[in-house]
C-alpha positions as a Python dict, from the first residue, in 0.01 Angstrom:
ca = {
    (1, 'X'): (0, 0, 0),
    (2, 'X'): (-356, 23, -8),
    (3, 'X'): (-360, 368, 166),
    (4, 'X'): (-64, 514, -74),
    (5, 'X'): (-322, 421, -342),
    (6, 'X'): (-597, 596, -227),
    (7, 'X'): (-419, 917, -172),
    (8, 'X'): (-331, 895, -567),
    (9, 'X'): (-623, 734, -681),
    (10, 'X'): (-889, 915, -480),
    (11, 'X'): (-1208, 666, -621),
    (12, 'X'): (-1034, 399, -440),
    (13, 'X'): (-1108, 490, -117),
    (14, 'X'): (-1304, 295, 173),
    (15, 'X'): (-1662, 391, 72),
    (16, 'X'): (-1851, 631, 325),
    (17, 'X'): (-2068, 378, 501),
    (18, 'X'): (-2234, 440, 891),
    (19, 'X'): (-2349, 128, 1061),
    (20, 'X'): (-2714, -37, 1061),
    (21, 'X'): (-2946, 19, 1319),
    (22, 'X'): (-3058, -324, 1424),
    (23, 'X'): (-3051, -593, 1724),
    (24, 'X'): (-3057, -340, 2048),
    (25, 'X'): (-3090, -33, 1872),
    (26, 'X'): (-3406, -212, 1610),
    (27, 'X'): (-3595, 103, 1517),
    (28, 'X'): (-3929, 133, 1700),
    (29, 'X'): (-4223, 433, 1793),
    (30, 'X'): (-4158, 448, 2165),
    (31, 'X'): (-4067, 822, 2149),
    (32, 'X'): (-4338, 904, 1929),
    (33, 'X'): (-4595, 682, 2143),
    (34, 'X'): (-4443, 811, 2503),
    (35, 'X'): (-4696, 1046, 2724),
    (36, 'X'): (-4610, 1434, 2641),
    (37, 'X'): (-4504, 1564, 3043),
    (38, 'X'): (-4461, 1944, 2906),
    (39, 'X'): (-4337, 2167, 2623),
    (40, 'X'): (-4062, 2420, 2629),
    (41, 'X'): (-3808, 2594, 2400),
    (42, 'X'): (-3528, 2372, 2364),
    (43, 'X'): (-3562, 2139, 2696),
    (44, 'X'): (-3195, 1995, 2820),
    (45, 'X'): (-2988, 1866, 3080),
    (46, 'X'): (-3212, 1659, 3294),
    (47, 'X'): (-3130, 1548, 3677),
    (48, 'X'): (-3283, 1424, 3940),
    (49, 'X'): (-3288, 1628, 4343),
    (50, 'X'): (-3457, 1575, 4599),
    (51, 'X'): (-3751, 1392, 4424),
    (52, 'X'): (-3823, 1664, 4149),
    (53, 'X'): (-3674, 1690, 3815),
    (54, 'X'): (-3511, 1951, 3735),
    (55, 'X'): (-3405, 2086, 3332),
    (56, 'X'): (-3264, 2391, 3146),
    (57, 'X'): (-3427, 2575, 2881),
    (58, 'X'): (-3235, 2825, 2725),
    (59, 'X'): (-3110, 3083, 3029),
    (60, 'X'): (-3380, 2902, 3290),
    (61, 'X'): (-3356, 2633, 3504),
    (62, 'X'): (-3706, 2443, 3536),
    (63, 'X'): (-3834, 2225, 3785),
    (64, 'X'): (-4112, 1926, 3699),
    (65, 'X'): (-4371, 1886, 3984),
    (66, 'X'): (-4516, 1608, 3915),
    (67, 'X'): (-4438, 1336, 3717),
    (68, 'X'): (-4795, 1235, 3650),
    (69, 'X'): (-4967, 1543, 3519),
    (70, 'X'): (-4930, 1512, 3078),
    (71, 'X'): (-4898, 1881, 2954),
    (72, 'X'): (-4803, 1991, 3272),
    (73, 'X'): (-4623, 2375, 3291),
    (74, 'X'): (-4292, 2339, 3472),
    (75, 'X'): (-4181, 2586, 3720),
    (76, 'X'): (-3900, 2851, 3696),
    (77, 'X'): (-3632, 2833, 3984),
    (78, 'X'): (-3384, 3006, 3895),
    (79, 'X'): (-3250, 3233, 3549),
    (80, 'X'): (-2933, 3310, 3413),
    (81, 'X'): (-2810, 3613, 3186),
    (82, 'X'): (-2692, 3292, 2909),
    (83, 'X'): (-2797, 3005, 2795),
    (84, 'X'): (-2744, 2736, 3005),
    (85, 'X'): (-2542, 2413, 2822),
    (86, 'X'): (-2481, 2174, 3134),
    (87, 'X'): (-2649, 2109, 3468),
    (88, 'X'): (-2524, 1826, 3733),
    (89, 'X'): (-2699, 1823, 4080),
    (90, 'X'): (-2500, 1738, 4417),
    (91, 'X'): (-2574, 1537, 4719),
    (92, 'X'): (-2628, 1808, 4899),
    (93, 'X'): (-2813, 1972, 4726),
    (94, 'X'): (-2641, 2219, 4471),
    (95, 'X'): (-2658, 2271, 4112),
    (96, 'X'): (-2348, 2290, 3904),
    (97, 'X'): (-2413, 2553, 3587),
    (98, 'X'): (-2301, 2571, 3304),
    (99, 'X'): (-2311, 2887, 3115),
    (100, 'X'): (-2136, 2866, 2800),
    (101, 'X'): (-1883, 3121, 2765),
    (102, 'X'): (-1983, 3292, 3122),
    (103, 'X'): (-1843, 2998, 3261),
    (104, 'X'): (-1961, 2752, 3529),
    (105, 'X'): (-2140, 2858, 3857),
    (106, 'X'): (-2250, 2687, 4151),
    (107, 'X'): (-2613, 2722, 4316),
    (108, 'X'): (-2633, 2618, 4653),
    (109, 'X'): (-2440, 2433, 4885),
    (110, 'X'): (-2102, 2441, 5076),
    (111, 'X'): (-1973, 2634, 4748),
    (112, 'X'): (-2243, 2833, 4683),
    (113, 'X'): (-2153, 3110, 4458),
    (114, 'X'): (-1824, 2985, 4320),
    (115, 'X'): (-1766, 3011, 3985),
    (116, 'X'): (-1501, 2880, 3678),
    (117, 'X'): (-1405, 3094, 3423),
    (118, 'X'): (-1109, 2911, 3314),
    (119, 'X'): (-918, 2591, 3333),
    (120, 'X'): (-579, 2480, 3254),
    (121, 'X'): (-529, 2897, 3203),
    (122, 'X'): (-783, 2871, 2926),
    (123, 'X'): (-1098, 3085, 2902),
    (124, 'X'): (-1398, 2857, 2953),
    (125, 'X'): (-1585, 2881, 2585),
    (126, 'X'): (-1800, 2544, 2539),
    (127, 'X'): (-1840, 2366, 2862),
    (128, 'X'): (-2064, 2081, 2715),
    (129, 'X'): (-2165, 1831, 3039),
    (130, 'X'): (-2113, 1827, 3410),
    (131, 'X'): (-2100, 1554, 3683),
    (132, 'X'): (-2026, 1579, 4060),
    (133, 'X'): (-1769, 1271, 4199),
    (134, 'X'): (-1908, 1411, 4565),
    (135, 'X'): (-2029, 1792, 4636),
    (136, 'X'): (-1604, 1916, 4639),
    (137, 'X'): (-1500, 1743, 4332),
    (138, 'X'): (-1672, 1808, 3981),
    (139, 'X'): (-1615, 1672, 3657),
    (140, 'X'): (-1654, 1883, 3339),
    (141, 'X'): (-1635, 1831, 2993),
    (142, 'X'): (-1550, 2078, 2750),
    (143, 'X'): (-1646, 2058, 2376),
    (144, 'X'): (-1413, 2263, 2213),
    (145, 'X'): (-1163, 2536, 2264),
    (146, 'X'): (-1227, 2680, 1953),
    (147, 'X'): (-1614, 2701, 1915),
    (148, 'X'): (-1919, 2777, 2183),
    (149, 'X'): (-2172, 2478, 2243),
    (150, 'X'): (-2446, 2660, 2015),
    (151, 'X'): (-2194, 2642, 1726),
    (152, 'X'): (-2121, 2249, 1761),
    (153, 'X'): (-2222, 2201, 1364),
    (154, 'X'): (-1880, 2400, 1269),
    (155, 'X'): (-1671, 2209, 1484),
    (156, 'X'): (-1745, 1855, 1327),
    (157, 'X'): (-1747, 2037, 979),
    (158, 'X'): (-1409, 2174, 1065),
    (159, 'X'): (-1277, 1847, 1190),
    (160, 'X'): (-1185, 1968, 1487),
    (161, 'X'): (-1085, 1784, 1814),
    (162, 'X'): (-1022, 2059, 2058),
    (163, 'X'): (-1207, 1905, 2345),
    (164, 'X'): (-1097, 1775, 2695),
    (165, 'X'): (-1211, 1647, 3018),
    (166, 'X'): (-1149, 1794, 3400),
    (167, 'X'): (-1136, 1724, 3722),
    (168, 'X'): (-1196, 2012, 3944),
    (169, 'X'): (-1149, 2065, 4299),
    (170, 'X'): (-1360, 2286, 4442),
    (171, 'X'): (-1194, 2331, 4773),
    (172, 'X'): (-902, 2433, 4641),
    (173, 'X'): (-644, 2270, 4422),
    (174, 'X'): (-549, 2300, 4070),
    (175, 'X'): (-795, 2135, 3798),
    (176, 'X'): (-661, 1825, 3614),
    (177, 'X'): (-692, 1772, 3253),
    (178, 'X'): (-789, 1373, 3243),
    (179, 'X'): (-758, 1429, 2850),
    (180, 'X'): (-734, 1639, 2568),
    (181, 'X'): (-750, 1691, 2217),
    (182, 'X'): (-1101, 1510, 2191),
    (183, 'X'): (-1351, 1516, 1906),
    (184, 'X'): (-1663, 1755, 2137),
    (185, 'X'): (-1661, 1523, 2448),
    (186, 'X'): (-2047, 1630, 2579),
    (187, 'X'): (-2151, 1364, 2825),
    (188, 'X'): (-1989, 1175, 3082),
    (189, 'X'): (-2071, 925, 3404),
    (190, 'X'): (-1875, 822, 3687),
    (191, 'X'): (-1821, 408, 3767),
    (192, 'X'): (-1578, 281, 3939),
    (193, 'X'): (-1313, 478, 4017),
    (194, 'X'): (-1384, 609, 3630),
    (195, 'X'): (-1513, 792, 3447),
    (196, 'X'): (-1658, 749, 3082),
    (197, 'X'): (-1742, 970, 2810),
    (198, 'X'): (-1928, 1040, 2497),
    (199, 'X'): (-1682, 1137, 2231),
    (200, 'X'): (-1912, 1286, 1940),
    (201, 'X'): (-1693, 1326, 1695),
    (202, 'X'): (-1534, 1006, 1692),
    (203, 'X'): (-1899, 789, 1697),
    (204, 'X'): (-1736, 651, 2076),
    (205, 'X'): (-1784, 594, 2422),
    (206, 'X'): (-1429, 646, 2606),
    (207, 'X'): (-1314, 557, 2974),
    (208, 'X'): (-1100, 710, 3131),
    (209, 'X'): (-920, 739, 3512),
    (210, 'X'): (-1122, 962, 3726),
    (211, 'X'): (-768, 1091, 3952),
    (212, 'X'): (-511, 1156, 3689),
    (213, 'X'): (-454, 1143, 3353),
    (214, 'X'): (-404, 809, 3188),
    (215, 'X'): (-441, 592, 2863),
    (216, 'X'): (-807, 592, 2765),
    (217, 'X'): (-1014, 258, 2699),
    (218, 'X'): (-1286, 270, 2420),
    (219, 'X'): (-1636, 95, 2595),
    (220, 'X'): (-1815, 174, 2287),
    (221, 'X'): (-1711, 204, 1926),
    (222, 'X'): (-1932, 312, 1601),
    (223, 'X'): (-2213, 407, 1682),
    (224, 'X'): (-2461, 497, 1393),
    (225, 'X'): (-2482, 822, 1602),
    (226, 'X'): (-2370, 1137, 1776),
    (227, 'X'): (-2315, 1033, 2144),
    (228, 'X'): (-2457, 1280, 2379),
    (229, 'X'): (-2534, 1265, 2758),
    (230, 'X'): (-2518, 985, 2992),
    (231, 'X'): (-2720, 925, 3335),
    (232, 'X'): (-2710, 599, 3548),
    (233, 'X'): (-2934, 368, 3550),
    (234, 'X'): (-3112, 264, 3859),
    (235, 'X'): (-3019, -83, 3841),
    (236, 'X'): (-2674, -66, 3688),
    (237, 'X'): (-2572, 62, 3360),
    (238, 'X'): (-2628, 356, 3210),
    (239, 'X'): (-2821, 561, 2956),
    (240, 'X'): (-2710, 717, 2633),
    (241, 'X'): (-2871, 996, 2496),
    (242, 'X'): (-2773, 1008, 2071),
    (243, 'X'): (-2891, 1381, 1974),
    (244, 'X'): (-2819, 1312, 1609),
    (245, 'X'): (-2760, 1055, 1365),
    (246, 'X'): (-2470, 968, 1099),
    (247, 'X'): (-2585, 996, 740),
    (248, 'X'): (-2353, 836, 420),
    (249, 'X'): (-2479, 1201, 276),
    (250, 'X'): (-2244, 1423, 590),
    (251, 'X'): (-2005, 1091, 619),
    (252, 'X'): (-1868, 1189, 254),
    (253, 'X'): (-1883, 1529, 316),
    (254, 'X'): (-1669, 1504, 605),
    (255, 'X'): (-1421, 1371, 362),
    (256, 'X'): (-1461, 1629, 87),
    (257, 'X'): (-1269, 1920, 226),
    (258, 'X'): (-1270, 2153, -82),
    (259, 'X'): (-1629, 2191, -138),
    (260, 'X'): (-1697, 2160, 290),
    (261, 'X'): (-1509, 2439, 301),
    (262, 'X'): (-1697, 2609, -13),
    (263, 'X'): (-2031, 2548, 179),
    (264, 'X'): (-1975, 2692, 488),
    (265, 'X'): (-1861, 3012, 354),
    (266, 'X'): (-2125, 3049, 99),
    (267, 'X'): (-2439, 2887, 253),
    (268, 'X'): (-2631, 3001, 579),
    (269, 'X'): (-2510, 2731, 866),
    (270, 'X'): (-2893, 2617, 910),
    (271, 'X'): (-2877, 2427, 517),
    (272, 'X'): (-2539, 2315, 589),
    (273, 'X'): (-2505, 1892, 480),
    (274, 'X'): (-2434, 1846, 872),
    (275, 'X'): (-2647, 1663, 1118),
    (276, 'X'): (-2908, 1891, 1332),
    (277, 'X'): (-3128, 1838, 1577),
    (278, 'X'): (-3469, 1878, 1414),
    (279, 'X'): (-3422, 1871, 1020),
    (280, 'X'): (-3759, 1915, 761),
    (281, 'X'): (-3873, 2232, 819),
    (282, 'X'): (-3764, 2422, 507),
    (283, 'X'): (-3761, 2352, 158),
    (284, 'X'): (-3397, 2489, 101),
    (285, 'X'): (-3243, 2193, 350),
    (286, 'X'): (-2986, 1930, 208),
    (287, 'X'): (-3191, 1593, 124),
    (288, 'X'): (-3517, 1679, -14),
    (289, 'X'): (-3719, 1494, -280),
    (290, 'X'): (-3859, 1101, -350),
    (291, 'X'): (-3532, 937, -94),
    (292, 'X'): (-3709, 1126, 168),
    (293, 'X'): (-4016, 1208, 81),
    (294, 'X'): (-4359, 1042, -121),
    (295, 'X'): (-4625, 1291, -162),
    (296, 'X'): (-4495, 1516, 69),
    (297, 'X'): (-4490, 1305, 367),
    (298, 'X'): (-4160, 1169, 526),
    (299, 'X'): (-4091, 787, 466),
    (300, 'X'): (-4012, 616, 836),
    (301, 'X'): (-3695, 450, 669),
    (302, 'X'): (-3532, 784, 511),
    (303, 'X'): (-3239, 911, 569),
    (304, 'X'): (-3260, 1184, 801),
    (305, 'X'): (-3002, 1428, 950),
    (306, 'X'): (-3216, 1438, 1276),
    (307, 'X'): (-3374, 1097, 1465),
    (308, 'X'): (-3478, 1055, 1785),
    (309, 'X'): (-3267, 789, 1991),
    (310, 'X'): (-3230, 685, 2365),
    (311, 'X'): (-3006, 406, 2385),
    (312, 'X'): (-2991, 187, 2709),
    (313, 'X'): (-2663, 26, 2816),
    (314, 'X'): (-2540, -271, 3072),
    (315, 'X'): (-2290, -255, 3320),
    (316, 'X'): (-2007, -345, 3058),
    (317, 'X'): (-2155, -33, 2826),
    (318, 'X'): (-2308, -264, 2610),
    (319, 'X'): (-2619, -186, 2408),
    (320, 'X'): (-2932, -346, 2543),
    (321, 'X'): (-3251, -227, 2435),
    (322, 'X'): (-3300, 141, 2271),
    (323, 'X'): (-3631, 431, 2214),
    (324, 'X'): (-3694, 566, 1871),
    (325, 'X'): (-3838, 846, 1690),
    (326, 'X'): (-3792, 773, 1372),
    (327, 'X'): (-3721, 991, 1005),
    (328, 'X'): (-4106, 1090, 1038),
    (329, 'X'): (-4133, 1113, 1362),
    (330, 'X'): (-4174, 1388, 1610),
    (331, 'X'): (-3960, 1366, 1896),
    (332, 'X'): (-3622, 1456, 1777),
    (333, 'X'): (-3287, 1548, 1897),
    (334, 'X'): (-3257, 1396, 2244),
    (335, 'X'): (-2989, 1536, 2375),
    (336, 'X'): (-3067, 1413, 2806),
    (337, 'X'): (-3251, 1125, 2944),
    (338, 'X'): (-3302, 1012, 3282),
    (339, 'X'): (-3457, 695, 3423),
    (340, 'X'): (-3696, 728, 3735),
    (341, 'X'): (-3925, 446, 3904),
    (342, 'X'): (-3913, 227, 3579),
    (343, 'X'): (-3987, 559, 3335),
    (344, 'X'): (-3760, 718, 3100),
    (345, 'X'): (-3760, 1089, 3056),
    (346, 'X'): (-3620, 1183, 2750),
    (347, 'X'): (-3569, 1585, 2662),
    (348, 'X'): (-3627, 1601, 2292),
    (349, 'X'): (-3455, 1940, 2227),
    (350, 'X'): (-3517, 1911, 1895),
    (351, 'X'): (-3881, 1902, 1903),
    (352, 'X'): (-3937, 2103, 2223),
    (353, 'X'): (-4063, 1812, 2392),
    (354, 'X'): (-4042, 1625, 2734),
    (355, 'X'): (-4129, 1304, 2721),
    (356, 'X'): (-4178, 968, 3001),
    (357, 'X'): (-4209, 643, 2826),
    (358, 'X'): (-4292, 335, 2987),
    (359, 'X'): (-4018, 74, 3025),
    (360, 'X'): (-4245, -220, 3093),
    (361, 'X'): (-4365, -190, 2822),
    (362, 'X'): (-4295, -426, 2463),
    (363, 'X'): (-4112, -197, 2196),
    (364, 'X'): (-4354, -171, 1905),
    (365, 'X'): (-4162, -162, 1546),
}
C-alpha cells in the first residue's frame, strides 16, 4: 500500500537518509595524525611479500624498504603499459596483476607469464580486486561489465550492477562465476572455506562459497560508506578500506533519474553530485558555501563527498574500532590498508599519501 503510494505521490517517499557515524566508526584524527611513509600519484593495492610492502601507482608496481624511514622514496620493480587496478601476492612468491582492460597477468612463480583476458567468454574490462586461495587458484572480482575501474563514478550514477566474482584455476580448468549481477564488487578476503566481499553499490559486505556458486550471506549491511578493499588481520578479522562516503546530497540523486541523467550529459564527470575520492579543490564542485565551509576553511563535521576511513572488523565482520580523516582533513580516499607488526598502512589515493598509524595508540576525537 505504502509503496503504490509513493509511486503516485512521489513526496511520500522514504526520505534519503545514510547512517551516523558513531560507536566503532566515532570520527577521530588518526589519519591526519599518522607518520607520512612516502608520497606518490595515486598509491593502491597494498600487500605484504616476503617482508617488504609492495603497492601500485598508476602503471608501476612499488616496493617500500623500510617501514621506518617517514618520507621515504619507494622503489620501482616492475611497470606496466596500463594502469594497474588490483595486485594480490602468492605464497610463493608471485604477483597477480591487474591491468584494467589489458587483463590480468601473473609475475613470477609456477605461472609466470600467464595471463586472463576473459572470463565466462567475456572480455576482461574492470577487474577491481584480486586474492590468491593458494598460488593455482585465484580469486577475482570484477566491477562492472559495462564500465573500466577509472570510470566507477558512471556506474553508481547509472545504477548499474554488472559486477561478479571468480574463481580461477590457473592450472587449467574453466573459471567459475561464484556470483553475478553485483553492484562494483572491489574487495574481497578468503575465511573459511569463503570468501567475502565488498559490494559498493549496495553499502554491504557479502559472503559467499569459495568452490561453487551458492546463495550469498550479507556479514555487513549499511554502511555510511563505499566498501572498498579488505586484508586480514594478523590476529583474526579483517580490515575494511571505505574509499568514499554516502552523502543525503548523491543518496537523492541516486533517486532522481531525470535530472541524473541531465547532469551527466551536460556537466564534465569531475563536478558530477557523486562521491570522489578527494573533493574541494575547485570552486565549480557540487556542495560549496556556509554547510561546508566558514571563512573559507572546511568545517570537520561537513558533509563531504570524500573522507578518509579505515574500518577494523572481528572475526564475525563486525565493526570494532575505525581511522579517520575527516571533511577537513587530508588523507582522503583510502582505497587499501594493510596491518603489519601492530601498524596500519593505509594508501590514501585520494591525497597521494601512504600512511602507518599506530594501533596502540588511544583514538583522539
Amino acid at each position: 500500500m505504502i509503496g503504490g503510494l509513493a509511486r503516485l505521490l512521489p513526496w511520500m517517499r522514504p526520505a534519503a537518509t545514510v547512517p551516523s557515524m558513531d560507536g566503532a566508526l566515532r570520527p577521530n584524527r588518526e589519519l591526519d595524525d599518522a607518520v607520512l611513509l612516502a608520497e606518490c600519484a595515486g598509491p593502491d593495492n597494498l600487500v605484504w611479500q616476503d617482508d617488504h610492502v609492495l603497492f601500485s601507482s598508476g602503471k608501476r608496481v612499488l616496493l617500500l624498504d623500510s617501514l621506518h624511514q617517514e618520507g621515504a622514496e619507494p622503489e620501482e620493480i616492475l611497470h606496466f603499459d596500463s594502469a594497474i587496478t588490483a595486485l594480490a601476492a602468492a605464497e610463493d612468491g608471485s604477483l597477480a596483476v591487474a591491468l584494467g582492460a589489458a587483463g590480468i597477468v601473473i609475475v613470477g612463480g609456477t605461472h609466470d607469464g600467464r595471463a586472463i583476458t576473459t572470463l565466462g567468454g567475456k572480455k576482461l574490462i574492470a577487474p577491481t580486486a584480486l586474492g590468491f586461495a593458494d598460488p593455482d587458484t585465484l580469486f577475482v572480482c570484477v566491477g562492472s561489465d559495462l564500465h573500466g575501474a577509472a570510470d566507477w563514478q558512471r556506474d553508481l550514477l547509472e545504477r548499474r550492477s554488472a559486477g561478479s566474482v571468480w574463481r580461477v584455476p590457473l592450472a587449467g580448468g574453466e573459471p567459475v562465476c561464484l556470483a553475478a549481477h553485483l553492484g562494483w564488487p572491489n574487495g574481497l578476503l578468503l575465511h573459511d572455506g569463503r570468501v567475502a566481499v565488498s559490494e559498493a553499490w549496495r553499502h554491504r559486505l557479502l559472503d559467499f562459497p569459495a568452490r561453487e556458486r551458492g546463495a550469498p550471506g550479507v556479514l555487513l549491511d549499511d554502511l555510511p560508506g563505499y566498501p572498498g578493499r579488505l586484508s586480514h588481520a594478523p590476529d583474526g578479522g579483517a580490515w575494511l578500506a571505505v574509499f568514499a562516503p554516502r552523502t543525503q546530497l548523491v543518496e537523492f540523486v541516486l533517486r532522481e533519474d531525470r535530472y541524473r541523467r541531465w547532469m551527466m550529459q551536460t556537466i564534465e564527470p569531475a563536478h558530477w553530485i557523486a562521491p570522489t575520492l578527494r573533493a574541494g579543490r575547485s570552486y565549480k564542485e557540487p556542495m560549496q558555501g556556509g554547510a561546508v565551509k566558514t571563512l573559507g576553511i572546511f568545517k570537520p563535521w561537513a558533509p563531504s563527498r570524500s573522507y578518509g576511513l579505515a574500518v577494523r572488523l572481528d572475526r564475525d565482520f563486525i565493526p570494532t574500532t575505525s581511522l579517520h580523516s575527516r571533511a577537513d582533513g587530508k588523507r582522503h580516499g583510502v582505497t587499501s590498508c594493510l596491518e603489519i607488526r601492530g601498524e596500519l598502512i593505509a594508501a590514501c589515493k585520494g591525497d597521494d599519501a601512504l600512511v602507518m598509524a599506530d594501533l596502540a595508540r588511544e583514538p583522539e576525537a
